[in-house]
Wavefront OBJ file of the C-alpha trace (Angstrom):
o trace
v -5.669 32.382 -17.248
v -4.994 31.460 -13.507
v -1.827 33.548 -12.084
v 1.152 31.589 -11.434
v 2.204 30.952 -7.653
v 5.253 33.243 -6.820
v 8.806 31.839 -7.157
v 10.116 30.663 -3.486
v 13.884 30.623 -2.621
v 14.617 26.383 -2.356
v 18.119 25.921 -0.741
v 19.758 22.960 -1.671
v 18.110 20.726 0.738
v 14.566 21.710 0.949
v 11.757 19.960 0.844
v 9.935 19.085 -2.429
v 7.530 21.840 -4.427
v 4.123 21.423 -5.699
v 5.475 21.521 -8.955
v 7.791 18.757 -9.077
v 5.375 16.283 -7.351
v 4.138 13.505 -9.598
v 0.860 13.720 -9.937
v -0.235 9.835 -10.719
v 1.407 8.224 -7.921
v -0.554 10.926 -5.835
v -3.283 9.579 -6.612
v -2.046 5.577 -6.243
v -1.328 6.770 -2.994
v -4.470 8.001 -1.950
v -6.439 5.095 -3.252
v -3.666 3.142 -1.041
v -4.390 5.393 1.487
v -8.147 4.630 1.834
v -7.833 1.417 1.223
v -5.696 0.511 4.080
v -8.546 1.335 6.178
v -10.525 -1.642 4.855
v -7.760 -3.828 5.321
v -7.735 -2.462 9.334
v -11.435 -1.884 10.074
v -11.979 -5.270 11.340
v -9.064 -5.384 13.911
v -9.808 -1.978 15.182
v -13.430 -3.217 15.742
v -13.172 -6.315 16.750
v -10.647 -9.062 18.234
v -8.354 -10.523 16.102
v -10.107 -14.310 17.221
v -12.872 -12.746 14.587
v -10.918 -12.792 11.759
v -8.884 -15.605 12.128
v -12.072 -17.675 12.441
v -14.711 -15.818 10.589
v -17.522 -18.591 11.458
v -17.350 -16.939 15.339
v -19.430 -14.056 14.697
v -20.857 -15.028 11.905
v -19.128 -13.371 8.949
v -19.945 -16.161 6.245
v -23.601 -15.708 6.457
v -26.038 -12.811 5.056
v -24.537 -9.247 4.384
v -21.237 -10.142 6.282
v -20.232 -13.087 3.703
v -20.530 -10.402 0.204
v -18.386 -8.047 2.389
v -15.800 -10.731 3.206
v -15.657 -12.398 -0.176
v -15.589 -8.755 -1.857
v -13.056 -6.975 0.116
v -10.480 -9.691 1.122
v -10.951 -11.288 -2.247
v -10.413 -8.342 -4.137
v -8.012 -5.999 -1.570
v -6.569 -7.678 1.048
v -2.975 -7.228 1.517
v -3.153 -5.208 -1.858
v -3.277 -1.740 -0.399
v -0.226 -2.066 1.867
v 1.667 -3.598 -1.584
v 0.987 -0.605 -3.218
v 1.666 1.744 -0.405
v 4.881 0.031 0.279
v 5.906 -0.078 -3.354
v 4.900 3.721 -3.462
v 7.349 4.012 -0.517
v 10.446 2.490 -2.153
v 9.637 4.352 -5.372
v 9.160 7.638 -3.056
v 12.400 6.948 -1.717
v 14.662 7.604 -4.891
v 12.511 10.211 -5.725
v 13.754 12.071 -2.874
v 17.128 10.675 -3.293
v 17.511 11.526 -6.809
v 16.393 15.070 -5.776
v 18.999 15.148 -3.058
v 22.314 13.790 -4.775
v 21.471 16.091 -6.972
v 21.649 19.342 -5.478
v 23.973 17.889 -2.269
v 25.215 14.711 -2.212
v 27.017 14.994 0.632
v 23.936 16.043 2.616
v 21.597 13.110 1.301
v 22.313 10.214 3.309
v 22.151 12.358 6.138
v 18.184 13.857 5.389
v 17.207 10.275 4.443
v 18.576 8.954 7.407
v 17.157 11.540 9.546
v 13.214 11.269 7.773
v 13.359 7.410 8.102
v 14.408 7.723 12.348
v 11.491 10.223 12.532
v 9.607 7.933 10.815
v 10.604 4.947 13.346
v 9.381 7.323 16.121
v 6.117 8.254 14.262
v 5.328 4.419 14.215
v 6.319 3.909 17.463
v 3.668 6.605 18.882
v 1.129 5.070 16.407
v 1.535 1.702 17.995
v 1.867 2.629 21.802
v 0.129 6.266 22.232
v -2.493 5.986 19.432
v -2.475 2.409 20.351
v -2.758 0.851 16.416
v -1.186 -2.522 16.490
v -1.220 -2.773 12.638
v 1.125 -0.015 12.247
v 3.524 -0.076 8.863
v 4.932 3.193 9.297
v 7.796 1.416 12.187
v 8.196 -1.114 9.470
v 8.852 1.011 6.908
v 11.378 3.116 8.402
v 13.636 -0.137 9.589
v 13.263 -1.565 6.143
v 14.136 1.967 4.904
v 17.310 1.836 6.451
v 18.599 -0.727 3.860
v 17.584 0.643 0.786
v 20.378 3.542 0.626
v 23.242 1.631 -0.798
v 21.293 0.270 -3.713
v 19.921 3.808 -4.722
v 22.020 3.776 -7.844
v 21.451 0.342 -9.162
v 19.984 -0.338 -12.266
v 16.136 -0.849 -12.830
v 16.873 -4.706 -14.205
v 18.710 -5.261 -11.117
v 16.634 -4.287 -8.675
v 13.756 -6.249 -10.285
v 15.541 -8.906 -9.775
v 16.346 -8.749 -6.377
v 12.941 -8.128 -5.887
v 12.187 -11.174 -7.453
v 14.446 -13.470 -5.610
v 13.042 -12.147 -2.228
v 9.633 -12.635 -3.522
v 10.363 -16.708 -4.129
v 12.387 -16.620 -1.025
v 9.258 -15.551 0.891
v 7.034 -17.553 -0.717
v 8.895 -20.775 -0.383
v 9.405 -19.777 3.639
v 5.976 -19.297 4.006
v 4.958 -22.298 2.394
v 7.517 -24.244 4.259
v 5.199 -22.931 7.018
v 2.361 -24.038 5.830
v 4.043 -27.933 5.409
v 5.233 -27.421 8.904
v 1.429 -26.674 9.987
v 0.548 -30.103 8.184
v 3.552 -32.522 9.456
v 2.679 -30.880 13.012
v -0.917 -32.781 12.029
v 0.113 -35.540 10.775
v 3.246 -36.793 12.880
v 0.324 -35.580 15.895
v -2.237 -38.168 14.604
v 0.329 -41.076 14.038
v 1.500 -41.109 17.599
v -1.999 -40.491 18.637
v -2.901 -44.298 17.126
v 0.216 -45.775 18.427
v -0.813 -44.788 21.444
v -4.230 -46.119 20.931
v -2.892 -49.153 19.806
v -1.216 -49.631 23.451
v 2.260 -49.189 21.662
v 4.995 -47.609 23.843
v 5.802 -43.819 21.923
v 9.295 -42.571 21.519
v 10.288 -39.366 22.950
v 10.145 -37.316 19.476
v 6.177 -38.811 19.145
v 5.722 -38.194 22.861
v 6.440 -34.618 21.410
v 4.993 -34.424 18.667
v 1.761 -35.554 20.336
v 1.996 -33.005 22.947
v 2.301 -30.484 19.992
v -0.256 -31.754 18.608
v -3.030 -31.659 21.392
v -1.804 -28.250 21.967
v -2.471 -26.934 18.630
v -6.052 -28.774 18.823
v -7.058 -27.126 22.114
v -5.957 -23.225 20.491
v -8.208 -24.155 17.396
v -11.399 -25.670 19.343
v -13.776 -22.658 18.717
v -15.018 -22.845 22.158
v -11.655 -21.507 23.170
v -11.019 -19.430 20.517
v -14.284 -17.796 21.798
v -13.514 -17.213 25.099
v -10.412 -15.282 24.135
v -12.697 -13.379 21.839
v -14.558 -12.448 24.846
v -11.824 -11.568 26.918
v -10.371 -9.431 24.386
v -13.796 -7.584 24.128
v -13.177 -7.070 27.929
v -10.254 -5.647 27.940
v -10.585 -3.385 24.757
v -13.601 -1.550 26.667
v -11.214 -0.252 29.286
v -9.944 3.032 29.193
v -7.425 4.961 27.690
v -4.046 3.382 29.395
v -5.849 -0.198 30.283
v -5.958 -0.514 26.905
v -2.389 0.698 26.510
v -1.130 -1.637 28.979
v -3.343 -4.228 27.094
v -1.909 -3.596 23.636
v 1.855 -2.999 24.636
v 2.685 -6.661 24.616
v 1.356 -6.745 21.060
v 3.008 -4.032 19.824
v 6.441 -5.075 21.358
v 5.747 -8.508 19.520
v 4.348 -7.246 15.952
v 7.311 -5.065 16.170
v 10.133 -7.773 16.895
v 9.413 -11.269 16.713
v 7.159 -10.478 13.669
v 8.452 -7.996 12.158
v 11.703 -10.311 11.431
v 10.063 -13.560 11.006
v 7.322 -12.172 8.727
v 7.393 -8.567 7.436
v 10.786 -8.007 6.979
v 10.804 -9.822 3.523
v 7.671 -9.191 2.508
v 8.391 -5.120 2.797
v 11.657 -5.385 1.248
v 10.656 -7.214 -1.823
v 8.097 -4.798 -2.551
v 10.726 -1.697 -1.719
v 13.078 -3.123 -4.395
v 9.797 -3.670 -6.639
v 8.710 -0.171 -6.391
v 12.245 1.629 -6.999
v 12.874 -0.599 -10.200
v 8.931 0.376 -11.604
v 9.747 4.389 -11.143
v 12.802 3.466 -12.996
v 11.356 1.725 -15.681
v 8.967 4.528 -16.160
v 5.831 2.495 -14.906
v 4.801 4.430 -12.178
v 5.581 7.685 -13.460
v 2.840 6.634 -16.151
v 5.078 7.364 -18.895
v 4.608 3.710 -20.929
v 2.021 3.598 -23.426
v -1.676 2.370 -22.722
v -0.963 -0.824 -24.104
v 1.665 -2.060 -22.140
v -0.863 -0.769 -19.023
v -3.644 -2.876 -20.594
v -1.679 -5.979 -20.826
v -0.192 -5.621 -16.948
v -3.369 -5.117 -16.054
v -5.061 -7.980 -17.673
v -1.582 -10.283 -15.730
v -2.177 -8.570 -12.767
v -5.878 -9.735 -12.784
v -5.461 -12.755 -14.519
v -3.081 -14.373 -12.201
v -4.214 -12.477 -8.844
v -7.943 -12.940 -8.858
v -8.164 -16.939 -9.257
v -4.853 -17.122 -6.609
v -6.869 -15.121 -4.250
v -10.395 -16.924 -4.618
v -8.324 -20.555 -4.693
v -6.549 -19.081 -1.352
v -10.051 -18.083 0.816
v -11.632 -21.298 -0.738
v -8.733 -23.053 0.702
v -9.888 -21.673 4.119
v -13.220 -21.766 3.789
v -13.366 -25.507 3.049
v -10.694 -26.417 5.856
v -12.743 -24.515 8.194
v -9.856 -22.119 8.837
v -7.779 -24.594 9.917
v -4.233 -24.313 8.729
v -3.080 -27.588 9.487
v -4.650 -28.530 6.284
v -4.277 -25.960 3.972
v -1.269 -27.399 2.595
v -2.951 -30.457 1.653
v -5.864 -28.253 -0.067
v -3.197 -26.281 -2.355
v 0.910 -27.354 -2.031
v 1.925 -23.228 -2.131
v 1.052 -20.595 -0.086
v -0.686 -18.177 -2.874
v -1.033 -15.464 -0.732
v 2.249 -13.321 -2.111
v 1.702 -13.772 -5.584
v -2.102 -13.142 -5.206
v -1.105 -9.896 -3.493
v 1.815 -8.644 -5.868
v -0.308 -9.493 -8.821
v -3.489 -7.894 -7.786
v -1.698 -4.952 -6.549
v -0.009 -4.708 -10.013
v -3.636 -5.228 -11.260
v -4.781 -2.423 -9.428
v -2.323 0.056 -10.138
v -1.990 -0.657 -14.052
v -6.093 0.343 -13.520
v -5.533 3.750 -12.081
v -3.000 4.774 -14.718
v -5.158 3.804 -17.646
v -8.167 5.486 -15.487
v -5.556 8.668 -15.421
v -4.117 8.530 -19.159
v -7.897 8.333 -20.168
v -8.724 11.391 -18.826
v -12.063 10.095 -17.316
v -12.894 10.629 -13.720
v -10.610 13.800 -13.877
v -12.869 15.317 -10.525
v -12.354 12.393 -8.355
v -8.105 11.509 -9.118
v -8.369 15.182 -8.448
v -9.684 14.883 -5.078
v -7.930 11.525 -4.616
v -4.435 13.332 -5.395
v -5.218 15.606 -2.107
v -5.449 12.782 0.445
v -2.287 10.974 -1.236
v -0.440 14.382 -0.900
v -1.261 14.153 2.867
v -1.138 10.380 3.137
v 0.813 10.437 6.579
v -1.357 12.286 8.012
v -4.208 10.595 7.070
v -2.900 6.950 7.688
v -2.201 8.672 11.659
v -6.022 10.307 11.368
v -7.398 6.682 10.781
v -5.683 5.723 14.048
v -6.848 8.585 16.200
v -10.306 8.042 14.849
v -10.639 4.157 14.818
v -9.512 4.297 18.255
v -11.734 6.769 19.788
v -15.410 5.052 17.991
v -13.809 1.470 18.992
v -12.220 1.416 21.998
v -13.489 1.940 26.295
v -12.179 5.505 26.423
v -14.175 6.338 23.636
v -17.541 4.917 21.981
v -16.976 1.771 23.057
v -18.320 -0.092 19.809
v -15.266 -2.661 19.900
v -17.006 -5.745 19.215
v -20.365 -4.890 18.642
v -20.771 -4.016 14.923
v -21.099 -7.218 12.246
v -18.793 -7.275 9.572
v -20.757 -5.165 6.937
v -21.458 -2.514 9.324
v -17.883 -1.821 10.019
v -17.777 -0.368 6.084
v -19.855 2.217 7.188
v -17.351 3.410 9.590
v -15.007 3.070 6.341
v -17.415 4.919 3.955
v -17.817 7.920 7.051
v -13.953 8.253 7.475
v -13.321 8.431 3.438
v -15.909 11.112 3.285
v -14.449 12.920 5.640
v -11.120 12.721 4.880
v -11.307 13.702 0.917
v -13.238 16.690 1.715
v -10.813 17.603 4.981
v -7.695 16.546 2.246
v -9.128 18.885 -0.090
v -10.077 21.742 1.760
v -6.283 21.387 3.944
v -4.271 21.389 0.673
v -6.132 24.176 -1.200
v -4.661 26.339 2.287
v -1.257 24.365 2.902
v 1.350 22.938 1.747
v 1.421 20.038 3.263
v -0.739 17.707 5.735
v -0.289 18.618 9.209
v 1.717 15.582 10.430
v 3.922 15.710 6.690
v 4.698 19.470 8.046
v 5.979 18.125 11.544
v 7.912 15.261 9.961
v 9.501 17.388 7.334
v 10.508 20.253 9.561
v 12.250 17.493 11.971
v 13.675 15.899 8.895
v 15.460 19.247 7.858
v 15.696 20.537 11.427
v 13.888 23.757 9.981
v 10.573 24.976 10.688
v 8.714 24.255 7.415
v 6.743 27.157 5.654
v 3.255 25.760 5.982
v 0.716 28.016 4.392
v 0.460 28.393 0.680
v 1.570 31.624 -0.871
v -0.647 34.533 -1.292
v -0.937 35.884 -5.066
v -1.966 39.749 -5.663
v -3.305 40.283 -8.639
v -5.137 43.879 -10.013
v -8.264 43.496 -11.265
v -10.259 46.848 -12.156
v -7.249 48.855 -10.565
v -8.614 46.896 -7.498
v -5.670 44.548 -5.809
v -6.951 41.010 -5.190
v -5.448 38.355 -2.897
v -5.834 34.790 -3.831
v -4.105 31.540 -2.510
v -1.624 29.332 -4.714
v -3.514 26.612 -6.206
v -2.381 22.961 -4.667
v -0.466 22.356 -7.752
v 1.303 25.159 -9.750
l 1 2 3 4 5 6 7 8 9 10 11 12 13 14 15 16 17 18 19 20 21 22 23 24 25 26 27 28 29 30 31 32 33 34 35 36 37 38 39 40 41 42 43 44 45 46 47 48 49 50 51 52 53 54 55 56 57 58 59 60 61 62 63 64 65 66 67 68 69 70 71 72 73 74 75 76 77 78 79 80 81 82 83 84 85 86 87 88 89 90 91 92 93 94 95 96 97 98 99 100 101 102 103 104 105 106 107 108 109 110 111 112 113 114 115 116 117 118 119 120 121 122 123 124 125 126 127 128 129 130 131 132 133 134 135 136 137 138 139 140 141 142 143 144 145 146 147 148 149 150 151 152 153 154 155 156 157 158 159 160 161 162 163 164 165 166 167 168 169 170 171 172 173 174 175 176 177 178 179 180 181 182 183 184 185 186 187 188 189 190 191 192 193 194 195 196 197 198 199 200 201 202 203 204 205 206 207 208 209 210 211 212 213 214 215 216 217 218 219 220 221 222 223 224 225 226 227 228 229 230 231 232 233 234 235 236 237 238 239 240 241 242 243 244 245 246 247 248 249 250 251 252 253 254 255 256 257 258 259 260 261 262 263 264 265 266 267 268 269 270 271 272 273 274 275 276 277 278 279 280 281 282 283 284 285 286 287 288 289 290 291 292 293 294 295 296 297 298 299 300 301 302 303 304 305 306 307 308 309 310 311 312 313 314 315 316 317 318 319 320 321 322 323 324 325 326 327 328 329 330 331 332 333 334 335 336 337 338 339 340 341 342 343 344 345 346 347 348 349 350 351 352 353 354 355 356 357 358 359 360 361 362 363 364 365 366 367 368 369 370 371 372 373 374 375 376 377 378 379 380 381 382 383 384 385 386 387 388 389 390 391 392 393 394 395 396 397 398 399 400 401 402 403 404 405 406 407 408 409 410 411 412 413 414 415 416 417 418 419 420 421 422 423 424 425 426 427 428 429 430 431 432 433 434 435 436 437 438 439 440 441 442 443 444 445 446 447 448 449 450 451 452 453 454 455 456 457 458 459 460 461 462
């Protein structure tokens, strides 16, 4: 029988043990973990132009269109659901664990970890120079969550809920926008033809339109490609002065006009599922079964009926709305996410594939530092200060990068957390977070064997 890990003094606002870690949403979170990566290959590789019009460097055609079919029609957008909705459920975990032992002191460690956290993202975006950070979003979406901490499971499904529909209908109201933009364009467009003398609001809406045409002519859309290929093979701060006016945008003007819903739905979502026992695996395999068979059974068709849409309007979004009268990309990506974790927990309840959650549970354990690992890494084979291969790999080959970094990163999880308690940058952020240096390596067990003393190191999990 393996020796137990020796009892540690935990004041009342310590960071979490080993042994009160749940193990399943571990493992969600590693699968979220390396997914994300799949989701962020292609703008780390190559410029954005690329995947908003696929047909520019030919990702429909040969190995490139299985890869985009496979991977955007079965994870897109997915991964980031279920890391988010790990994050709000992650979030009353620790608070639960707080008011317990000190109430008085919890607001003021969540607080703290989420500012931390806002400073994390902030050097992923401008020093490790990853646009498509979440970790900024997070934290300011964080922020909110405090008051409802208490709130009843059926509650905070439905204010998940009523964000959900609120997003949808804002982003379809977009999409209508997109088409009336089109259509009011064209009318004044034959007026004009027509020798007829335009009112000011057509004069606009003609100017809009022509403007809209000459950003989607592909000849354009090219050049910018081209130029962003430029200045991506600069060096270290060219490409920091490149990306800094991104990053300011992502993280203002779109973090309010787009994220800021989309996170907080999925926060809510995620604290009423560890309430209701879902996520903490504790409902029977039936009930995982059937959410599974929803999640699937609504999210796959939504997704394939929402990349048809683009596929046969040639990417343009202008028409989209006329293709399909909702934007499906929400409920695709709640649904599907659902899908995918109700899969995981049967996968765990089954026992099956006990070796691989195993190794899976590691890199969740050390998510954060992983998720910053994919930045340092991405950045240094992509980018000019580096091995310069931004823009030069198809589609497909960019999965190889993926496969290389997963490799690496399970065995690195594995070997880190069989020495440590926690991931490098999870020891920095928790140490900050309590203003303590953090204990980092695992305890050391002596045991007598043959009248011989042995020393061996804590297991991962006690």
């Amino acid at each position: 029988m393996a020796p137990k890990p020796c009892a540690m003094t935990q004041s009342s606002t310590s960071p979490i043990k080993d042994k009160q870690r749940i193990e399943i949403i571990d493992i969600i979170r590693g699968v979220a973990l390396l997914g994300i990566l799949m989701m962020n290959i292609p703008y780390f590789s190559n410029p954005y132009q690329y995947n908003d019009l696929p047909t520019l460097n030919n990702s429909l055609t040969g190995y490139n269109y299985y890869a985009w079919w496979s991977v955007n029609g079965l994870f897109e957008g997915t991964m980031r659901g279920l890391f988010t909705i790990l994050f709000g459920a992650g979030s009353i975990l620790l608070l639960n664990r707080l008011d317990a032992k000190n109430p008085s002191k919890s607001a003021d460690i969540f607080y703290r970890r989420l500012l931390w956290l806002l400073l994390f993202g902030m050097i992923n975006a401008f020093v490790f120079l990853w646009p498509g950070d979440i970790l900024y979003s997070y934290a300011l979406c964080g922020l909110m969550i405090f008051p409802f901490r208490n709130m009843k499971a059926r509650s905070l499904l439905l204010i998940s809920i009523g964000l959900l529909i609120f997003t949808v209908g804002k982003d379809t109201y977009n999409l209508y926008e997109r088409k009336m933009l089109r259509v009011n364009g064209e009318q004044a467009l034959a007026l004009e033809a027509q020798k007829k003398k335009l009112t000011p609001a057509q004069e606009e809406a003609k100017g809009s339109w022509v403007g809209m045409k000459e950003r989607m002519d592909p000849t354009k859309i090219k050049a910018g490609a081209e130029t962003e290929i430029s200045k991506m093979q600069q060096g270290y701060f060219g490409v920091m002065a490149h990306l800094r006016k991104v990053n300011v945008m992502i993280q203002t003007t779109k973090f309010y006009s787009s994220y800021f819903m989309d996170i907080m739905s999925l926060l809510f979502l995620g604290m009423a599922l560890l309430k209701f026992g879902v996520l903490t695996a504790r409902r029977s395999r039936k009930f995982y079964f059937l959410l599974m068979l929803a999640g699937y059974g609504i999210g796959l068709p939504a997704s394939y009926w929402l990349l048809q849409s683009r596929v046969v309007t040639n990417f343009n979004s202008t028409l989209i709305f006329d293709f399909f009268p909702v934007d499906l990309y929400q409920i695709k990506r709640l649904f599907l996410s659902l899908g995918h974790m109700s899969a995981l927990i049967l996968l765990y309840k089954s026992g099956f594939a006990k070796m691989i959650l195993g190794w899976l549970k590691r890199v969740g354990q050390m998510a954060f530092s992983n998720y910053l690992m994919q930045s340092i890494f991405c950045a240094i084979i992509f980018y000019g200060f580096g091995f310069k291969l931004f823009g030069k790999l198809q589609l497909y080959q960019e999965y190889y990068v993926v496969g290389s970094i997963w490799i690496f990163q399970i065995i690195f999880s594995n070997l880190w957390m069989h020495y440590f308690r926690f991931g490098p940058f999870e020891w920095l952020w928790r140490s900050l977070t309590y203003w303590k240096k953090q204990p980092l390596r695992r305890e050391k067990i002596t045991t007598e064997v043959g009248g011989e003393k042995e020393e061996t190191v804590a297991p991962a999990l006690a």
